[in-house]
Every structure is written in structure tokens, then in C-alpha cells.
N, C-alpha and C positions, 0 to 999 in steps of 0.2 A: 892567178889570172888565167883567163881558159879563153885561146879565139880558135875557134875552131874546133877542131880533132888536138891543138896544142893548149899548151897551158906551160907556166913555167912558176917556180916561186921567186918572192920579191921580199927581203928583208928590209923596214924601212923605220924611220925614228919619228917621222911625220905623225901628226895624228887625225889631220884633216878627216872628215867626217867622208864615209866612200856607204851606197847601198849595194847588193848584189842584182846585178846587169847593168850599173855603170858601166862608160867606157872612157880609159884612162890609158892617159902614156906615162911609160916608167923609164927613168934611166936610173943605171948601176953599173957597180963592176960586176964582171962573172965570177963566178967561182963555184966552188963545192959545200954543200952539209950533207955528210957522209958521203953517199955516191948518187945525189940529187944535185940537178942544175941550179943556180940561186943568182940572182942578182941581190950583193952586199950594197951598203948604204944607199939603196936607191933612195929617189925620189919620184915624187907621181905629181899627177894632172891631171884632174878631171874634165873631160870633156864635154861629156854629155849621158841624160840618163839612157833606160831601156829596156828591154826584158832581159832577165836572166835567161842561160841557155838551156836550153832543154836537155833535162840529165838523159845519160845513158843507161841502160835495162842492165844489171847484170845477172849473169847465169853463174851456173859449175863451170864451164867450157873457160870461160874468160875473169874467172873470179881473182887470180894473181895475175894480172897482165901489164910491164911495165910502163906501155903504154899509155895506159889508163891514170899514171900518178899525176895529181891534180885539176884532174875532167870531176865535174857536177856529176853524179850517178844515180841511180835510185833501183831498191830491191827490196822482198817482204821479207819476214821469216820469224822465228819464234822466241820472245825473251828469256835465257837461262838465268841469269843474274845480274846485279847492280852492283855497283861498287864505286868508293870515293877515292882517286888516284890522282896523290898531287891536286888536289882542290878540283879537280874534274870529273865528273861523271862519267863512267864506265860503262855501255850497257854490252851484255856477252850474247851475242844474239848466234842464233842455226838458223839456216836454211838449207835448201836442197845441197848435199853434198861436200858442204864447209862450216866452219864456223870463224866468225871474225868479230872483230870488238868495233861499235861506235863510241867517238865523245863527245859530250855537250861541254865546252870553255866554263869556267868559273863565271866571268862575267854575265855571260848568256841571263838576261832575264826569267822569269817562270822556270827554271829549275827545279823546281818543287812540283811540279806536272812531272816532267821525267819520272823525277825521286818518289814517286806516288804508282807509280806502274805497276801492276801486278805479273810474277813470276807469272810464265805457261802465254802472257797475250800474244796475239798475234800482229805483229807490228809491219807497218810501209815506211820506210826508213827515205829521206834523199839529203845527200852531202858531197863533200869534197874527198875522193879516192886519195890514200896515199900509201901507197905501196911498202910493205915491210920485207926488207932481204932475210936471209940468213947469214954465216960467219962467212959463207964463200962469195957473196954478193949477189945469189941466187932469188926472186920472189916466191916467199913461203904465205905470206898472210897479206893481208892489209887493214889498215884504220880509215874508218868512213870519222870525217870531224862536223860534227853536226853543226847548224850555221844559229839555229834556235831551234826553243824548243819545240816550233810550227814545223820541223824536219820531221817530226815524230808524229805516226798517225794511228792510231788503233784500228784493227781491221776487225779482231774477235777477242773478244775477252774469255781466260781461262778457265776449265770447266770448274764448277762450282765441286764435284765430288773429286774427294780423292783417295789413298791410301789411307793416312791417318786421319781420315774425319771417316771413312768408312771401318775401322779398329776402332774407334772411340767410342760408333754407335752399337757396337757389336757388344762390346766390353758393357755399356749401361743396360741394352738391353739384357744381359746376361744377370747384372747385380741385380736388375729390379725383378725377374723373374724369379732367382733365390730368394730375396727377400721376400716376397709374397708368397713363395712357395711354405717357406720357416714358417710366419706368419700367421698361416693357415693352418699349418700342422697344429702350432701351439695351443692357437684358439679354440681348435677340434679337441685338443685334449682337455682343455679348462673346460670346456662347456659337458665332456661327458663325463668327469670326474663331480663337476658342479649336480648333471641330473642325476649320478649314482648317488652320492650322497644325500641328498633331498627326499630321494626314493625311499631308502633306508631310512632316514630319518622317518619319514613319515609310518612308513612301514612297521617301525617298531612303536612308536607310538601309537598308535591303532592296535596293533599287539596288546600293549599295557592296557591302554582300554577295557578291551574285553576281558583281559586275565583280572583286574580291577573288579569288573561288574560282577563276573565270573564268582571271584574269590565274597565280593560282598553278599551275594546273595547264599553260598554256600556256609560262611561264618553264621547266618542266622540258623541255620541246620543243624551244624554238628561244630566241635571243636577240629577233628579228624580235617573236613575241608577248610578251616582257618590255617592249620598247620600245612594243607597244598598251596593255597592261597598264598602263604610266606613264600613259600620255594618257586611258585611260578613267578611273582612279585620279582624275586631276586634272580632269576634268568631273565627275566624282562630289562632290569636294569643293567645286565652285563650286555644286552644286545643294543640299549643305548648308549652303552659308551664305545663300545665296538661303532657303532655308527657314527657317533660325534669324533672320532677318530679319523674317519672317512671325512666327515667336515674340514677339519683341520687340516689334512691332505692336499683339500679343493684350494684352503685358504695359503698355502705356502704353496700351489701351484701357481695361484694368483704372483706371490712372489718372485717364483721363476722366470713368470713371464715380465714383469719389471725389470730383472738382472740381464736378462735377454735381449731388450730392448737397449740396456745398456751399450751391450757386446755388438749389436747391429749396429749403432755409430761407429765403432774403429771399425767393421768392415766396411761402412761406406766411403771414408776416409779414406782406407787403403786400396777401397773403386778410384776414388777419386783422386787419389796419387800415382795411379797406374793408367788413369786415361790421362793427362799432364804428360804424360812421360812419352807413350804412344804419340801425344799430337806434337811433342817437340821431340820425338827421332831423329837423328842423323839417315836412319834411310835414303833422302833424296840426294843427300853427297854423293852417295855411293851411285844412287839412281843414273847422275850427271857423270860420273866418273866410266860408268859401264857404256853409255851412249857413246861419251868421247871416243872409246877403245873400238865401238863398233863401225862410228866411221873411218877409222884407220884400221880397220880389220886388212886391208890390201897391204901396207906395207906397216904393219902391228912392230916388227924391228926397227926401223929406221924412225917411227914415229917417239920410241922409248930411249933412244938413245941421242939421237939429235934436237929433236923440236922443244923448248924450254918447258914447253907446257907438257911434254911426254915424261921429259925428267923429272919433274915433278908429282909423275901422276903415282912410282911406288909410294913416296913418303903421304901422299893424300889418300892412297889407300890402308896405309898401315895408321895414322891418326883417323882415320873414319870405323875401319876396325877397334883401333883403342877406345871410342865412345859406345862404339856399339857394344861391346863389352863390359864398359860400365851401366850404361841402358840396361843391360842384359842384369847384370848384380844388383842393381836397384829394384827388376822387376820381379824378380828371383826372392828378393829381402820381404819386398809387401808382397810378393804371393803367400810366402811362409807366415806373414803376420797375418794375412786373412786365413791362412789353413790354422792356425792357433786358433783365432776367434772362433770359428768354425766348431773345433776341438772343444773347445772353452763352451760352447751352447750344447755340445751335446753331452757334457759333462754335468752342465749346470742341471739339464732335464733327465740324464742319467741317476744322478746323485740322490734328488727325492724316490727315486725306486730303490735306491740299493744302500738304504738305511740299516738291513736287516740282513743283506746279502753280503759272504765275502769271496772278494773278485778272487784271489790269488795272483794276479800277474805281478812279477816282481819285475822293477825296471827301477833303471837308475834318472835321478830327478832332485830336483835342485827344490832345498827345503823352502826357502824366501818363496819359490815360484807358487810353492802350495800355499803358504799364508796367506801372497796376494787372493790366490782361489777364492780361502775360505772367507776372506774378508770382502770379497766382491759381492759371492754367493751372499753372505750378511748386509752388503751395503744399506739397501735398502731399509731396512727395519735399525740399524746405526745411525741413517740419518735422521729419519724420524722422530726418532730418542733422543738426536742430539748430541750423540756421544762421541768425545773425541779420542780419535785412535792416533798413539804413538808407538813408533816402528824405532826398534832398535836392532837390527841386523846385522852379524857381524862377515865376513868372508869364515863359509865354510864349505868342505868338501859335497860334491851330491853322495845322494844315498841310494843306496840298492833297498827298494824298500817295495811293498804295496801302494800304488799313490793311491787308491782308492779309502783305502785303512785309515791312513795319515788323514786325509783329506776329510772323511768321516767324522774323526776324533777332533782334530781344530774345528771345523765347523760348530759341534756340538760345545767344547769349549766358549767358542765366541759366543754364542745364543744362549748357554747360562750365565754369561759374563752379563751380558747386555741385562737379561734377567734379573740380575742380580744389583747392577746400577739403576733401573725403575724401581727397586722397590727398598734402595737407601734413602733415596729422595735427597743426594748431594745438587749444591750449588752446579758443580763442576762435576760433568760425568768422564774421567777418563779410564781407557784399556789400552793396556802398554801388549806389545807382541814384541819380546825379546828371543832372539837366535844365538849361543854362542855354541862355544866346541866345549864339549865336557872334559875329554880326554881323548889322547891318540885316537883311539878305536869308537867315540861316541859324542852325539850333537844333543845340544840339548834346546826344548824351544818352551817358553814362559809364556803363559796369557794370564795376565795381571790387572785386577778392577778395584776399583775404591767404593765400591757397594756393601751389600749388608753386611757381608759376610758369614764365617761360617762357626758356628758355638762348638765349642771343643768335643762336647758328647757326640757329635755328628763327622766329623772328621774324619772315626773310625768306619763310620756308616753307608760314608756317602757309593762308595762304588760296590753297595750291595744291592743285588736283582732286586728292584722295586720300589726301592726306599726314594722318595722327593719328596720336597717342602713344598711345592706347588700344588694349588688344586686341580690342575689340570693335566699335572706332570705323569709320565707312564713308569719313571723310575727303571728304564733300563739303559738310556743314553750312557751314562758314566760309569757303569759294569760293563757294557759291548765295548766302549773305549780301552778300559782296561782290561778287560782280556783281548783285544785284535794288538796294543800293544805288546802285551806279553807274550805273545806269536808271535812278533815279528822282533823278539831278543830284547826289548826295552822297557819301560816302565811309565806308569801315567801316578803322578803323585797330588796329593794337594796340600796346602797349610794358611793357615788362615789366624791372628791375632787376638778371635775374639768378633761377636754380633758389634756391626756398621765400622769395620776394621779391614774392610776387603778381604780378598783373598787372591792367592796364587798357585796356578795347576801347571805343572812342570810336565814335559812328555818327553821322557830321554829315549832316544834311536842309536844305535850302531849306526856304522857305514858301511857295512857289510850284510845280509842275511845270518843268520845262526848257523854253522855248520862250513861258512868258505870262508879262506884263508883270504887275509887283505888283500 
């Protein structure tokens, strides 16, 4: 109850029905709750209705003033946070020079208007003052108790940008500018591998041509020009397949850029688990936490040490630091899995150029990680086929090896495997990729197919320069395998039960280089 400049509390068990700016008589006993005036078991009487009193303004100057405990008040300032406390609405508001909490009652109707308020607005607040002491009985704070939620008036609502929506945009625009950048590269290079090879192709055919006309018209002449006739003939054809080679090129770049596309999902992904992360920061704790600090920048001691909320503020700085830190480990995890992918595309479009190159860097690398490689680099034309792949991998040591070599050699393994199930013509296509440890000092890895297989006279044959069963085949794939094996201390084996009995190509590695001690 407030008449005047006074106001007193009134504890009562009545529940007659009262509006604010009635005017009503109280009797009670006096007494205390805590070191406030109170009238126990009163009773009231309504007398008559009226206006409410016109609230008082407050500033900085008179913002704990004991005075003030139980006056109508009113003052703006800025919402930091909400909270539900004891079934009551919380809101943590700043204004100039303080900050103090309002509450809206559980009962309070429209509740849901409060609890709808956006962090940062600028609010006109008017309620009932009630003065907070500290442990000496001193005024450190106070609590405004809202009467509804018509106490609460929005004056400007928070700005639309902020930190993490301005990181967010930063971060997209960043992925969509890589990826179109990739995108573009790759396209440039299919399109001039597509008109190099075309060129050639034609090129050499126009050659034949004329070496053709050439040779026919000089066969009606002499024997002498049938016999250049042959030998231009037969330089013509080696410059067509030189060029249909070029073809092939064009058509397994084409493939690249499919496997590519592949790799561009998990980097979007991992865009897109890294703006998530960004927009749900804890930064703004810390944000609320540094503001606190700065308006008790004049007495920074006494506010750390006395005020409940200063004692609290180490332990809110060390659990804001503990998530920033896992924020930090999480973003640190997908940055590393987009720099793989990254790694992984320029591998994939390395790879078709360095069929015939050997890198030499030796680095140690985890065999599994290369199988997935080579079976990515293959996906595409596995699924196509149909063919199902089973992974049997066991725990083994990484290897000090070439990953380039290795990388080469299972590739080529898989793509005669695949090969080689097209042209059994099983119900069921599968290739088994087994990893186990041979011995202390050696690992060994199996790519295993249930296709045509391999006839025992061939066996001996297969890993000599040139020899393939295919028409199209160059017949050096499985001699460069086995000799980049046998450089790098291991061995590339095959064995086979016989035509449409499969077969199985073994490729044993050390875990060491040739020449260093374990």
C-alpha cells in the first residue's frame, strides 16, 4: 500500500478482490520480515475505487534508496536475460549505471508476452520498488515486482545483426566461393582434355586418310610403294591409339569429376556443422560477463568478493571458458575433416596424372585409410556394375611407405577386379578388400573377386610389360604395380583356381622402408 511518499506491507489471508488505486483500510499487528515494516494477519476494507499513484522516475543517483521500498516507480533500460525462478519470471534488465532484476507472479495472466521478449530490447518497465540489503543490512540492489504484464512496454526492439549471424554469413560466403571456385577449375580441365583429345582424334584420322589414298594410289605403281604404304599404315595406327588413349583420359576425368562431387558433400556438411556451432557460441556469456565487470570497474574488489553475483562471476567465467574450449575442439575436428576432403580432391585429380610418375615421399599412413581411397576413387564405376564390396580390416600398424605407390597399385587392383566381375557374368558380383598383419615386420592387403578369373598359363604372365586380356588394355598397370611394390621392400602376388573361379592379388608392405631399423 503506498499513500503518499509512504507505503508499508500488509500480510493478509483475505482474498477479497482489491484493483490498483483502490483505497482501503488495513488493520494488523506490526512486526518484521527481515528488516521491513509489515503489518501480520491484517485485515482490509475497501473503500473506494481511483487512480493508481503516479510512479516515481528512477535514476543512478536514487536507484538503492530505502526509502523508495514499496513506492509505484517506473524506468527504461535494456533486457540481458529471462529466467524462471520459483515459478516466476525473471527479467535481468541494465540501465544507466546498474542493473537490477524485475518479476512478473506466476499467476499474472499473459505471461507468455514477457516470456516472448527478445534478448537486447529496449524496455519501460513500472512496478512496485522493493529494496534488497546486503548481510550488514546495507541497500545493494532491488526488485521491481511487476503487477502484469501491461508493466512491460517495448520501447525498441534488438538489432537484427549480430556476432554469430554475422560469422555465419562470413563462413557461407566463404564455402560457396570455394566450391565454385573447385568447380570451375575441374570443368576447365574436362572441357580442354575433352577438345585435346577430339583434336587428336581427328587429327589422326585425316592422317590415315591421306596415308590411305596416298599408299592406294602408289600400290597400283610399284610393289616398293605398297611396302611404304604398310609402314605409313602402321604409324598411323600407333598414332590412333596414342590418341584413343587421350580419349580415355578425357573419359576417367569425367570420373573424377563425379568422385569429386562426391567429396564436396562432406565439405558442405562440415560448412555446415561449423556455422551451427558459430551461431550457438557461448560468446555472449562471456559478452554479459565482461559488461558486468565493466560497470563495477570503480570498486572491481569489493564487487568479487561481497556481492553474490561477483562471487559467482569466477566460477561463470571458468565454465564459459570450458565450452569455449570445446566449441574450439569441435571446430578445430571439422576444420581438419574439410582440410582431408580438401586433401582428398586434390588427390583424386592428382592421381589420374601420376599413373606413370613416382612421387617418392615416404610418410607414415594408415593402410585402411588408403583402401577407403582407392575404393572412393572406384565408387563410381562399383556402383554402376553393381558390385558389392566387403571390407574385412583388421587393427594394424601405419606404414612408412609411398602413399602415392600404394595408392596407385590398389586402385589398379580394384578396376581389374571390377573388370573382371563384368566379364563373369555372376548372379552376384562381389570384391572382398582384406587387411591383416603377415608378420611382426609386414602387413599384408587381399583384393579378392569372384569373376572370370585367371587360366594357370597366365599367372606366370600377368605382371609382364604389356601382356592383357583386354582389348583395350595397355598391359602395364600390373608390371608398374609390381615393380613400385618391390621398391618399397614388398611384394604384389596373384593366384587364381582356374577360368570363372576368381581370383586373388595379395600386396605384402613392411612397416618400415628397406634399410631402417623398426
Amino acid at each position: 500500500m503506498q499513500d503518499g511518499a509512504d507505503s508499508v506491507f500488509a500480510l493478509s489471508q483475505q482474498t477479497n478482490a482489491l484493483q490498483p488505486g483502490d483505497r482501503v483500510e488495513v488493520v494488523g499487528f506490526p512486526g518484521e520480515e527481515g528488516q521491513k515494516f509489515v503489518l501480520r494477519e491484517a485485515v482490509y476494507r475497501r473503500i473506494s475505487s481511483g487512480e493508481e499513484p503516479k510512479p516515481m522516475r528512477l535514476s543512478a543517483t536514487n536507484s538503492t534508496d530505502a526509502n523508495l521500498d514499496g513506492l509505484l516507480v517506473k524506468l527504461n533500460g535494456i533486457l540481458l536475460n529471462k529466467v524462471e525462478k520459483n515459478g516466476e519470471t525473471r527479467l535481468l534488465i541494465r540501465t544507466k549505471g546498474f542493473v537490477f532484476e524485475a518479476g512478473l507472479a506466476p499467476a499474472a495472466t499473459g505471461t507468455e508476452n514477457v516470456q516472448s521478449l527478445e534478448l537486447g530490447s529496449r524496455l519501460a518497465l513500472t512496478g512496485v520498488y522493493e529494496v534488497q540489503n546486503d548481510e550488514y543490512g546495507q541497500p545493494r540492489s532491488f526488485l521491481l515486482h511487476l503487477r502484469s504484464p501491461n508493466d512491460v512496454r517495448v520501447l525498441q526492439q534488438p538489432p537484427w545483426w549480430s556476432l554469430a549471424r554475422l560469422l555465419w554469413a562470413l563462413v557461407g560466403t566463404l564455402v560457396v566461393f570455394l566450391i565454385a571456385l573447385i568447380w570451375g577449375i575441374l570443368i576447365a580441365r574436362k572441357n580442354t582434355l575433352l577438345h585435346q583429345a577430339q583434336a587428336e582424334l581427328q587429327a589422326a584420322n585425316d592422317r590415315l586418310e591421306i596415308r590411305v589414298q596416298q599408299r592406294t594410289r602408289e600400290l597400283q605403281d610399284q610393289v616398293k610403294a605398297r611396302e611404304e604404304a604398310h609402314t605409313e599404315l602402321a604409324q598411323a595406327q600407333r598414332s590412333l591409339m596414342l590418341a584413343s588413349r587421350q580419349a580415355g583420359m578425357a573419359e576417367v576425368a569425367t570420373g573424377v569429376l563425379h568422385n569429386v562431387g562426391n567429396v564436396l558433400n562432406s565439405v558442405n556438411v562440415s560448412a555446415t556443422l561449423l556455422r551451427d556451432q558459430v551461431r550457438k557460441s557461448e560468446t555472449h556469456s562471456l559478452l554479459k560477463a565482461t559488461d558486468l565487470l565493466k560497470e563495477k570497474n570503480g570498486d572491481l574488489g569489493a564487487f568479487l568478493t561481497t556481492d553474490p553475483k561477483g562471487k559467482l562471476m569466477p566460477e561463470l567465467i571458468v565454465q564459459v571458458a570450458a565450452e569455449l574450449q570445446k566449441e574450439q575442439a569441435n571446430t578445430l575436428r571439422e576444420l581438419e575433416q574439410l582440410t582431408k576432403n580438401v586433401d582428398h580432391i586434390k588427390d583424386i585429380i592428382a592421381m589420374q596424372q601420376s599413373y606413370a610418375r613416382v612421387a617418392g615421399v615416404v610418410e607414415k599412413v594408415a593402410l585402411a585409410s588408403l583402401a577407403e581411397d582407392a575404393l572412393q576413387i572406384n565408387a563410381a564405376a562399383l556402383a554402376r556394375h553393381e558390385v558389392q564390396v566387403i571390407r574385412r580390416f583388421a587393427e594394424v600398424p601405419p606404414l612408412m611407405v609411398d602413399k602415392h605407390k600404394v595408392l596407385q597399385i590398389l586402385i589398379n587392383l580394384i578396376r581389374n577386379a571390377k573388370y573382371a566381375l563384368d566379364d563373369g557374368n555372376q548372379d552376384e558380383k562381389r570384391l572382398i578388400i582384406s587387411i591383416v598383419k603377415a608378420d611382426a615386420e609386414c602387413v599384408r592387403i587381399q583384393v579378392e573377386d569372384n569373376g572370370i578369373g585367371i587360366p594357370a598359363e597366365n599367372l606366370t604372365r600377368i605382371f609382364s610389360h604389356g601382356f592383357t586380356t583386354r582389348p583395350n588394355g595397355h598391359g602395364f598397370g600390373l608390371h608398374i604395380g609390381a615393380l613400385n611394390a618391390r621398391e618399397m621392400g614388398g611384394s604384389l602376388s596373384a593366384a587364381s583356381e582356374g577360368t570363372g573361379r576368381g581370383a586373388t592379388f595379395t600386396l605384402t608392405l613392411p612397416l618400415s622402408p628397406p634399410g631402417e631399423n623398426s
